[in-house]
N, C-alpha and C positions, 0 to 999 in steps of 0.2 A: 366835594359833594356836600350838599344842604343835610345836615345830620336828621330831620325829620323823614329824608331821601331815603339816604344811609337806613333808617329803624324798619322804614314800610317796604324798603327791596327785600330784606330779609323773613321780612312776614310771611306765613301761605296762605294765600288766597285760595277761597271758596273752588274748590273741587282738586286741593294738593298740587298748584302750579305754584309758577312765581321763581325767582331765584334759588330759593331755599330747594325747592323739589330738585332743579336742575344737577342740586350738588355743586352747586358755587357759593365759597365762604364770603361773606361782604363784608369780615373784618380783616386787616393786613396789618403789619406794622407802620407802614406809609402810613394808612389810614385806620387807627386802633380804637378798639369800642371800650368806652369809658367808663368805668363803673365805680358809682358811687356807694358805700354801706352805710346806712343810716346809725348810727350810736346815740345810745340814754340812756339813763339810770334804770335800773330793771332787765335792760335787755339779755334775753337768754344767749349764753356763751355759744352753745351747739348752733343757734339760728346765724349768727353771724360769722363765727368760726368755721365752719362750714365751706361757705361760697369764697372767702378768704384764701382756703386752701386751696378749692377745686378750680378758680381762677388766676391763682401764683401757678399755680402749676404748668396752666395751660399758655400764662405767660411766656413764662420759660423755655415752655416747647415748640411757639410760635415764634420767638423773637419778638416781642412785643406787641402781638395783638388786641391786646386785651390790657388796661390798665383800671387798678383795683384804687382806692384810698378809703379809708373810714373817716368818718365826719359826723359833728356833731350836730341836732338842732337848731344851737346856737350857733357860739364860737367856738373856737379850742379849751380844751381841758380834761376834765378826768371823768369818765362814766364808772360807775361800779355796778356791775354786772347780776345775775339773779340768783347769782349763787355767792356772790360776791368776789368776784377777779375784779378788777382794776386796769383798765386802758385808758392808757393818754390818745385823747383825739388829737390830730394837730391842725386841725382846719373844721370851719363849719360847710354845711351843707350849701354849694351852689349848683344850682339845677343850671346854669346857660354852661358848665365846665364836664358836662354828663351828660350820656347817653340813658342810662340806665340807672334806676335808682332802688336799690333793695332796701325793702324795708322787715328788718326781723320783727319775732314774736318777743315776750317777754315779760316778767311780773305777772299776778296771781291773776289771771283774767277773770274768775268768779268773784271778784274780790273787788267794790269801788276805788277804796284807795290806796294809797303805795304808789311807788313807782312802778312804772313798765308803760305797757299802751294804753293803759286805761285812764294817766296824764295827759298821754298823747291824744289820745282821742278827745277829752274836753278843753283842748288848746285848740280852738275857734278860729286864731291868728295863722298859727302853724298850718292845721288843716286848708283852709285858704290857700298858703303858698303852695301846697302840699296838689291840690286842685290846679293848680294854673301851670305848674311844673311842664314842661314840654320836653319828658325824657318816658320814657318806658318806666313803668313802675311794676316789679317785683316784689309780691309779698310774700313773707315766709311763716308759716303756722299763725299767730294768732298777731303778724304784723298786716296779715290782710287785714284785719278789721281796722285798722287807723286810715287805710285803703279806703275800705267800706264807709267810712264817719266821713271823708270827704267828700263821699258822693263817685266814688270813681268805681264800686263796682255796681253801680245801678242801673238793671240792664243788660249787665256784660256777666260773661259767665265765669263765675270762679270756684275756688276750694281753698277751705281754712281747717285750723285742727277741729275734729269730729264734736270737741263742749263748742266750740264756739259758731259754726253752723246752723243751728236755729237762729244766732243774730243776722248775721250776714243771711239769710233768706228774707229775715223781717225788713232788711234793708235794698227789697228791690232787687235781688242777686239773682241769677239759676246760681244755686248749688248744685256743683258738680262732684259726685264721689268717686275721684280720680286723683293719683299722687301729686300731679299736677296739674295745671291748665293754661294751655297758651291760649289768649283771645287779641291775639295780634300785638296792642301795642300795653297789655297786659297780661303779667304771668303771674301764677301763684301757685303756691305749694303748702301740703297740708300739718301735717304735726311735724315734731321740732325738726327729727331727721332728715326730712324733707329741703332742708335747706340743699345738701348734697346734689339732689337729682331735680331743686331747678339749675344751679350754678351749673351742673353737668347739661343739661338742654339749653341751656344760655350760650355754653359753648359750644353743641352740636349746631344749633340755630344760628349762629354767627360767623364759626370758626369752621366748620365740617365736623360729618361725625367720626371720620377718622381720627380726629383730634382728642372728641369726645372718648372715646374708646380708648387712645394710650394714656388717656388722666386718668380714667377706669380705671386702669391695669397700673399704673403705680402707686395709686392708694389703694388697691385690692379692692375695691367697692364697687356689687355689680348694682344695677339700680333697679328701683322698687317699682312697682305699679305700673303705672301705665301713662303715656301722657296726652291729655285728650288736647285737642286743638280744632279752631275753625277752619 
């Protein structure tokens, strides 16, 4: 199946049809949805650590529907974190080997410089690739707005953490105040913990929700808000 097949069967189409409503998962182990996690200096441990977890999980539960790897900007090497942890990347970021590409929050976002997205976002080059990408882009708290600097939610509706909201509306957005927001071949989520309950709807949205539900129940986490979708 053409992986851009693959992303828009699992979408819901305007008035809650489509694959997804039917209750058929479009991810299998034959054919596994790929997810990539964006790493860089700054990024908040919770925003990536997170969909990490609620994705191995659901791994394991499926027999491999779902494949996870963190990846760098670049190439491989060592990100340190906003609290300061330390991960070794082992691979950079290639959007043709992905489905899905989460992008965390992370570093002082009221803050110009330092690391975190607020690098990200005046890397012009990056953002570019970042734009032409032909995977599903997921943001996580304030990694939507590296989203937003590319140009990818303008237009489209989303939600970032509650400081950084005023940007993302100045950038052409509906701001939507909801935990989440699918707009089909983009999803976003709002402050850090947020990371949880998209990774958790990434797997309802792909995998079924009964899948979603027994990742719920081994990491004891029931999930927040709400999640608005088109």
């Amino acid at each position: 199946m053409e992986r851009r097949a693959f992303l828009r069967a699992s979408a819901l189409s305007v008035g809650g049809l489509g694959a997804f409503a039917a209750g058929a998962p479009t991810a299998s182990a034959a054919n596994p949805l790929r997810v990539q996690v964006l790493m860089f200096d700054g990024v908040e441990e919770q925003d990536w650590a997170a969909p990490v977890e609620v994705l191995g999980m659901a791994a394991g539960m499926s027999g491999g529907a779902v494949t996870t790897a963190l990846v760098g900007t670049g190439g491989p090497g060592t990100v340190t974190g906003n609290f300061g942890a330390r991960v070794e990347v082992p691979t950079g970021w290639s959007p043709d080997r992905a489905d899905v590409l989460v992008v965390p929050g992370g570093g002082r976002y009221t803050e110009q410089a330092g690391p975190g997205v607020r690098r990200l976002m005046a890397d012009r080059a990056f953002l570019r690739r970042l734009a032409d990408a032909d995977v599903l882009h997921a943001g996580i708290c304030t990694g939507v707005m590296v989203l937003a600097a590319a140009g990818l939610t303008r237009g489209r509706n989303a939600t970032t953490h509650t400081v950084a909201k005023p940007d993302l509306a100045a950038l052409g957005t509906t701001v939507v105040d909801a935990r989440v927001v699918d707009d089909g071949d983009l999803v976003t989520g709002g402050g850090v913990t947020s990371g949880l309950d998209v990774a958790l709807w990434l797997v309802e949205r792909f995998l079924g929700a009964r899948l979603a539900q027994r990742v719920e129940t081994i990491i004891e986490y029931e999930r927040r808000g709400t999640v608005w979708r088109v």
